[in-house]
N, C-alpha and C positions, 0 to 999 in steps of 0.2 A: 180478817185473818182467821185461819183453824188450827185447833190443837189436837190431833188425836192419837190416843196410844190403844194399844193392848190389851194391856191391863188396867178396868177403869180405877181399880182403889188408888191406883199411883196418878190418874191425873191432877190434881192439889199439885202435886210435887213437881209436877214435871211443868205446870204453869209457870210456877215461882222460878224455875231453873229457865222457859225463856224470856220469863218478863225481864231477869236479870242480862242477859242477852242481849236481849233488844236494847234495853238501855243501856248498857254495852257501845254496841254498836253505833245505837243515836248520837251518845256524847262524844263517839270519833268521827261521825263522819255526816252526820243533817247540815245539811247548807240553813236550816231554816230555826237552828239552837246557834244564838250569839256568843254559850259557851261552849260551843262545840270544837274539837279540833280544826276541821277544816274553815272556820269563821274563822280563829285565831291565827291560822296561815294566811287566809285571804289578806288580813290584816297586815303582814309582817313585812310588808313592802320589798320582797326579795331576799331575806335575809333567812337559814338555815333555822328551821326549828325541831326541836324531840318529838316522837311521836310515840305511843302509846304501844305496847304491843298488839291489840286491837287493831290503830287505823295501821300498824306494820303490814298487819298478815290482809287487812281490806287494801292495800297501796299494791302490794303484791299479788292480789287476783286482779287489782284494774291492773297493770304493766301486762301482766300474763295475757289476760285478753286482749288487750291494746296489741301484744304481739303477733298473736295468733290471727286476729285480723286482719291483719297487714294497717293498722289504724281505723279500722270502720268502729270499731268501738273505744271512742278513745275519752279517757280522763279529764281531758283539760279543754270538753266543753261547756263549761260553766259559765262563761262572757257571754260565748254564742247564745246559753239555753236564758239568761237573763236578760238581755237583747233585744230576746225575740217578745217576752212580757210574760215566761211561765211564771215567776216569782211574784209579780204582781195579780196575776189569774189565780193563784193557788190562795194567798191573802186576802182577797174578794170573795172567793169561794168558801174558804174556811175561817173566818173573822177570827177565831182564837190562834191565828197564825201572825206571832211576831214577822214585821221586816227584818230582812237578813243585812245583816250587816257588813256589804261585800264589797269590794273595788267598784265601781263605774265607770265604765268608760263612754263617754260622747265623741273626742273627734277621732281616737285611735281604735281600728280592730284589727286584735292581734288574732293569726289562725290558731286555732287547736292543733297540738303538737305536742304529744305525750313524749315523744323524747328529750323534751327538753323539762321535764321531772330531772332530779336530782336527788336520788334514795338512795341511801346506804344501809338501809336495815335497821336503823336507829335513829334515823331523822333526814328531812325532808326537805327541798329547797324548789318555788318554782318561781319561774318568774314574775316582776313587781308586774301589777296589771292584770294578772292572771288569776284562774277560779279554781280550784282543782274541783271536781262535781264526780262521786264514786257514787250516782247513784243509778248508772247504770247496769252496774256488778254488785253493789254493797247489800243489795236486798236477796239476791239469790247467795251469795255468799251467809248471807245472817242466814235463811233458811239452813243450810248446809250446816254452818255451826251450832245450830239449835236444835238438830235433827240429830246430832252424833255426841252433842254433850247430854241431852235428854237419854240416848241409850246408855253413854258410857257412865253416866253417875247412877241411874236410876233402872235401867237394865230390859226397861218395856219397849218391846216393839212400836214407832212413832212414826206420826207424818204432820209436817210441818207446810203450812201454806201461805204464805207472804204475799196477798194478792197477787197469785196467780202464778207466784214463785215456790214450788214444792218440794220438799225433799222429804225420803224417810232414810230411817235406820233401824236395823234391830229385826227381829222376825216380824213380816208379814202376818196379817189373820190371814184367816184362810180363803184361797179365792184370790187373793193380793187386795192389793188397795184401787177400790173402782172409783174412777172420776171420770166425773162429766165434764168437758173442754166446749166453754161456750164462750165466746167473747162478751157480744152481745144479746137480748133476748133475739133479736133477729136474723142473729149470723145462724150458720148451720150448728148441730151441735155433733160431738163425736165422743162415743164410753170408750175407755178403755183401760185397762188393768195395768198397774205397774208392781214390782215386787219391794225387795227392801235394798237399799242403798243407791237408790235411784233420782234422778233429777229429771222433773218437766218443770217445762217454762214456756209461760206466752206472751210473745209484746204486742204490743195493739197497736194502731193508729189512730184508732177512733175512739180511746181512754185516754184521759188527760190530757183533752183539746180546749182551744179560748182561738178568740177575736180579736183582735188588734186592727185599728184601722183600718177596718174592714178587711182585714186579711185573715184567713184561719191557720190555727198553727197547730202542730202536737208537739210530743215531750221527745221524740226520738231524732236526734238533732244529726244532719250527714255534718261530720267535722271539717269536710274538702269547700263546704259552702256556708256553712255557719247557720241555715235553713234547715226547718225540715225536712225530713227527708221524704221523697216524692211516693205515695201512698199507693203504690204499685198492689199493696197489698194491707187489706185489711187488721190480718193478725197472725201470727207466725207462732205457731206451739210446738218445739223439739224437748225431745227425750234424751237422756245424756246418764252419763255413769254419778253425776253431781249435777246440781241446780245451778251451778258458776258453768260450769260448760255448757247447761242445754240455753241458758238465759244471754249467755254472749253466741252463740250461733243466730238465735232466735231474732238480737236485737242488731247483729252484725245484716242476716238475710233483710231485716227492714229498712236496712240501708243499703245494702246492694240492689234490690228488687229484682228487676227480671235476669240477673245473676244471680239470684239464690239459688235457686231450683239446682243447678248443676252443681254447685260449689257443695249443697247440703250432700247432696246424693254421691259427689266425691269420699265426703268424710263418713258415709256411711252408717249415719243416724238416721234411725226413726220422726218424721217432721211434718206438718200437715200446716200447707200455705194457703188460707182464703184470699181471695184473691176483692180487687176492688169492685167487682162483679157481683161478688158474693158466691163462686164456686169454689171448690176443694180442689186441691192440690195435693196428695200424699207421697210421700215419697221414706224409704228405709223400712217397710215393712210396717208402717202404721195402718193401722186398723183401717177398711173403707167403712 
């Protein structure tokens, strides 16, 4: 992760404002914190529980995306993504990672099906059986909230980067804010400038991948098959007016695959698709 503002005497301060944040965030919504909100719903067997204004306002960016999709980015694959053995690969990986303390299911799988949430703005109900998993919006959303609570208490120019989930707020330095879009050290790389109140985002294929019985899997789950989704493309980087919009196009395009390219180029963002070749793809006026 990166923090960087403006004005350097105010970074101290602007640390503390998103460490607070994040942990924030964590405690509404880590599948991987046993007291975390969404552990405690996993828990509740079906039954309607309060929610935080935190996981309110992250409930309400997954629905939104979930909408906007048409379902390619949807909430309630959490069974599918534990399933498949991410929850176990990420605990082998990081040994200081508690087991999550979630529903299991062996003979029954139920589909991912974001409309069958139940939100009313103050508390939340999904079905017994079910995962709710926001952690495919919750990370560009924490970006976004860390980027705009940094300006709005502290007043410096900021960009916030959430592996690979960016937002700024606040005046640019000068030049704007350059960054380098690399996936891998092998993938191609591309500079390019963004200004302030801006979101990039890039979902990969090939980060946060494991083996399972001699299968390979990654973290971007198609909810129509409960698999992942077919790696049509390496990594998918869009630009967006917020890190919640360029991050659900992004991770929506690694689900669609060779439907992205047109759907991106409909909504008329900036977006740059490596393809499983390894060539470039640009499309909305991004930088060649």
């Amino acid at each position: 992760m990166h923090l960087l503002v403006t004005d350097p005497a105010e970074l101290p301060r602007a640390r503390s404002v998103v460490d607070a944040e994040l942990e924030a965030v964590e405690l509404a919504a880590s599948r991987f914190r046993p007291d975390s909100e969404v552990s405690v719903l996993a828990q509740a067997g079906g039954a309607r529980q309060p929610v935080s204004p935190v996981l309110a306002d992250l409930i309400v960016a997954a629905l939104g995306a979930a909408r906007f999709t048409d379902g390619d980015v949807d909430p309630m694959v959490g069974c599918a993504v534990v399933r498949l053995g991410y929850d176990e690969a990420l605990v082998d990986a990081t040994s200081r990672m508690p087991a999550t303390p979630v529903v299991r299911i062996s003979s029954l799988a139920i589909p991912a099906d974001w409309t069958a949430i139940e939100f009313d703005g103050a508390s939340v109900r999904i079905p017994a059986g079910t995962l709710l998993d926001l952690g495919a919006t919750a990370k560009a959303a924490a970006a976004d909230r860390c980027a705009r609570r940094v300006h709005r208490e502290i007043g410096t120019g900021v960009l916030v980067n959430l592996g690979g989930d960016i937002a700024t707020a606040g005046p640019a330095p000068e030049g704007g804010w350059r960054i380098l879009v690399q996936d891998n050290d092998d993938d191609p790389a591309s500079h390019v400038t963004i200004g302030t109140d801006t979101g990039l985002a890039t979902s990969s294929t090939r980060r946060r991948r494991w083996s399972r019985e001699g299968v390979s899997h990654h973290h971007i789950v198609d909810p129509r098959t409960g698999a992942s989704a077919d790696p049509v493309w390496r990594s998918v980087s869009v630009a967006a007016d917020t890190c919640l919009a360029a991050n659900t196009i992004s991770t929506a395009a690694i689900v669609r695959g060779r439907r992205a390219p047109a759907w991106i180029e409909a909504l008329g963002v900036p977006a740059r698709l490596v393809g499983a070749d390894g060539r470039e793809h640009t499309i909305g006026g991004w930088p060649a």
